[in-house]
Wavefront OBJ file of the C-alpha trace (Angstrom):
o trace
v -17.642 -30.266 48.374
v -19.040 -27.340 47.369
v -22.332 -26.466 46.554
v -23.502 -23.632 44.039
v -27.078 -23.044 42.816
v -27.157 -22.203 38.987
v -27.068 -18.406 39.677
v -23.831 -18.571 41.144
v -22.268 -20.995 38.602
v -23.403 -18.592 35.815
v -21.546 -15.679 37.480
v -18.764 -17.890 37.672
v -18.848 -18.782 34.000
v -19.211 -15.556 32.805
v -16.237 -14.053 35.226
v -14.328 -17.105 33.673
v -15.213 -16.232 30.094
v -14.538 -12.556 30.191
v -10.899 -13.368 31.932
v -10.377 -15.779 28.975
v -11.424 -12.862 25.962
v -8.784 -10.336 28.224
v -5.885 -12.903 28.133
v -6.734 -14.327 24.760
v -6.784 -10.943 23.087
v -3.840 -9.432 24.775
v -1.599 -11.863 23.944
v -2.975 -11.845 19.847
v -2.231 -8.187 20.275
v 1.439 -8.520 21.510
v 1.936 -11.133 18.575
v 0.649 -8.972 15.923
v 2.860 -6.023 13.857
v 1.573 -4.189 11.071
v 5.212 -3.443 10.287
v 8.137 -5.602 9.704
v 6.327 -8.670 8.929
v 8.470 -9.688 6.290
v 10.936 -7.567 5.769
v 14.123 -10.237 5.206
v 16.226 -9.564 8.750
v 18.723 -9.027 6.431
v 18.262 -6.158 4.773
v 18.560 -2.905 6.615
v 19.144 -0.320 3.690
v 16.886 0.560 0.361
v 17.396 2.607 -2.278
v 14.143 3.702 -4.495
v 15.250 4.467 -8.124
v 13.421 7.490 -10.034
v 10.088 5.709 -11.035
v 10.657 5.542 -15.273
v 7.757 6.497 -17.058
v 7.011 4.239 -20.344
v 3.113 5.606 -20.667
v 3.678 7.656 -23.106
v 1.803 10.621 -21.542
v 5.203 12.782 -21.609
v 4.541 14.804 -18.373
v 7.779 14.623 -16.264
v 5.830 15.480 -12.901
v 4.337 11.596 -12.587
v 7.726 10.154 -11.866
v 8.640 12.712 -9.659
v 4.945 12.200 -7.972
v 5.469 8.792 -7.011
v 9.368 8.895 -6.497
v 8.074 11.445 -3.861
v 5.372 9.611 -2.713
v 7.460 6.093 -2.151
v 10.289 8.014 -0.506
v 7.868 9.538 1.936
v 5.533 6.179 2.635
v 9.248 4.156 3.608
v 10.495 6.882 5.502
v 7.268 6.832 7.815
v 6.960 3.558 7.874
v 10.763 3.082 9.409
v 11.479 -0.279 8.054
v 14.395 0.269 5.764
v 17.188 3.246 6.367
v 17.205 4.928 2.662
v 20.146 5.283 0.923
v 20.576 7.061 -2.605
v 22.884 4.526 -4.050
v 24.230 0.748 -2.825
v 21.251 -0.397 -0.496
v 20.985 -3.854 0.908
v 17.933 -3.767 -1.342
v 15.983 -2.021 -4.223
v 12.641 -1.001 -5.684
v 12.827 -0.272 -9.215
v 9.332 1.250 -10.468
v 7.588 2.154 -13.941
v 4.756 3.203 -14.884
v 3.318 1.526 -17.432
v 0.330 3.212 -18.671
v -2.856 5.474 -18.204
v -5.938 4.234 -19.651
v -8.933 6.833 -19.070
v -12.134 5.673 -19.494
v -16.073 6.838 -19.359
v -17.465 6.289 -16.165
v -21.284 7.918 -16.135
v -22.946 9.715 -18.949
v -25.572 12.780 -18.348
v -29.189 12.039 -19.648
v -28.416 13.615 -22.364
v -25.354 11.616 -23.672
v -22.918 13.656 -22.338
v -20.132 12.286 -20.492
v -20.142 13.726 -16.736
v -17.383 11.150 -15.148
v -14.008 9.583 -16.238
v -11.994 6.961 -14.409
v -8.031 7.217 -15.098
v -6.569 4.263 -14.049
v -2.657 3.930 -13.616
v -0.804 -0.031 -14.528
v 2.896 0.270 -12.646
v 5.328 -2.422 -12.568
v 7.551 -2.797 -9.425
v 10.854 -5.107 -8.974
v 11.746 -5.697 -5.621
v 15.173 -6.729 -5.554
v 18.397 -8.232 -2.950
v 21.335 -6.945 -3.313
v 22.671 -9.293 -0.452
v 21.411 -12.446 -2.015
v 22.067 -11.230 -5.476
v 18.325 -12.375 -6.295
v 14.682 -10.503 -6.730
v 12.595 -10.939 -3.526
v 9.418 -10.295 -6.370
v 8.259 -8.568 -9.372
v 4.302 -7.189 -9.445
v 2.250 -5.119 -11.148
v 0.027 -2.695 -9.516
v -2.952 -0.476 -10.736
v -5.076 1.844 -9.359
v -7.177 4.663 -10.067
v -9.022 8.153 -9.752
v -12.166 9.268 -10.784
v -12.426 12.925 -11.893
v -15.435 15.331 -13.359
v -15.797 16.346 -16.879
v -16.766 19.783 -15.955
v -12.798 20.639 -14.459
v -11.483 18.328 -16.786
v -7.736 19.468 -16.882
v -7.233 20.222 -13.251
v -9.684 17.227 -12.155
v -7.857 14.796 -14.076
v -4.357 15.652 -12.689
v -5.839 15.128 -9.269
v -7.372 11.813 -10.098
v -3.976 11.112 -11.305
v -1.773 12.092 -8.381
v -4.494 10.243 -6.133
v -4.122 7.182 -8.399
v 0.121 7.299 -7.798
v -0.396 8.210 -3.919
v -2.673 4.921 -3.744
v 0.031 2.727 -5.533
v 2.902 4.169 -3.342
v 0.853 3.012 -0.395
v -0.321 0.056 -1.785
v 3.964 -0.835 -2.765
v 4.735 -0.367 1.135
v 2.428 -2.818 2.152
v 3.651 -5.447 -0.178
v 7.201 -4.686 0.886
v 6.572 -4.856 4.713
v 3.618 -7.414 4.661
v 4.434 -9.883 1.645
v 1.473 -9.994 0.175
l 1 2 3 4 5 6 7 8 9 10 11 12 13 14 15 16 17 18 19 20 21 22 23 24 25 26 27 28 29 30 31 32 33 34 35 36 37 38 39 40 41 42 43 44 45 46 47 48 49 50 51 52 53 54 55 56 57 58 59 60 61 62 63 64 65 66 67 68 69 70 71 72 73 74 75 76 77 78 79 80 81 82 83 84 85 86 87 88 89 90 91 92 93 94 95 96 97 98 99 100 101 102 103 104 105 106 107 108 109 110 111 112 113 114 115 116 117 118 119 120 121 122 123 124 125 126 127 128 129 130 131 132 133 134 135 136 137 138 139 140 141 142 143 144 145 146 147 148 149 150 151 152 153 154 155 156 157 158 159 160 161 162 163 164 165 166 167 168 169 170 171 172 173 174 175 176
């Protein structure tokens, strides 16, 4: 038998611990994917309608902001091939509204911040299965400065579609 004094056996220990965390982690690594997690296997194609706009704001260029923005986010992310018309699946999108309201107020009651928040609705849907995979709303928003009020607010707003794009993606390819 062999016989180790308490300095060795900790060295021993510790070599055996750190082996463990190496092989523990790389396997949770190899069984991990951002992407793909549950994407249905099969559905290969997606088409993403022209977001319709029912806020009642008028201006043409928020559709075409976050058409743009999901096209973009899917075609990075690789998960579906897009196809105009006939995919093995679809996202149809509307906005829903804009509500704008007063975030901080100078000392002397003047309003210095507004938060524009945008409500979309988004229908996942199989084409294969003849079924909708789900239907969610999303919101977001984007805070903007009194002072450049017009140009401001159309930045809070595009940052506000941007963030629902992204956050759309990641309820496609993740489920949640």
């Amino acid at each position: 038998m062999i016989k180790l004094n308490s300095y060795k056996l900790n060295i021993l220990i510790n070599v055996f611990v750190v082996i463990c965390i190496i092989v523990s982690s790389n396997v949770l690594i190899s069984c991990y994917s951002f992407t793909g997690g549950s994407v249905p296997q099969h559905l290969k194609t997606l088409t993403i309608g022209t977001v319709n706009d029912q806020s009642g704001f008028g201006n043409p260029e928020y559709k075409l902001i976050l058409t743009e923005s999901l096209i973009d986010n899917f075609r990075r992310d690789n998960s579906f091939e897009l196809v105009e018309i006939g995919g093995d699946a679809r996202l149809n999108v509307s906005i829903n509204s804009l509500t704008e309201s007063t975030i901080s107020v100078n000392p002397g009651e003047l309003e210095n911040e507004r938060r524009i928040t945008v409500n979309c609705t988004v229908e996942y849907y199989d084409f294969v299965n003849k079924k909708p995979i789900w239907k969610k709303d999303f919101s977001n928003y984007g805070i903007y400065e009194i002072k450049n009020a017009l140009t401001a607010r159309n930045e809070a707003i595009r940052n506000a579609l941007v963030q629902v794009a992204d956050d759309v993606l990641l309820a496609v390819v993740s489920g949640w």
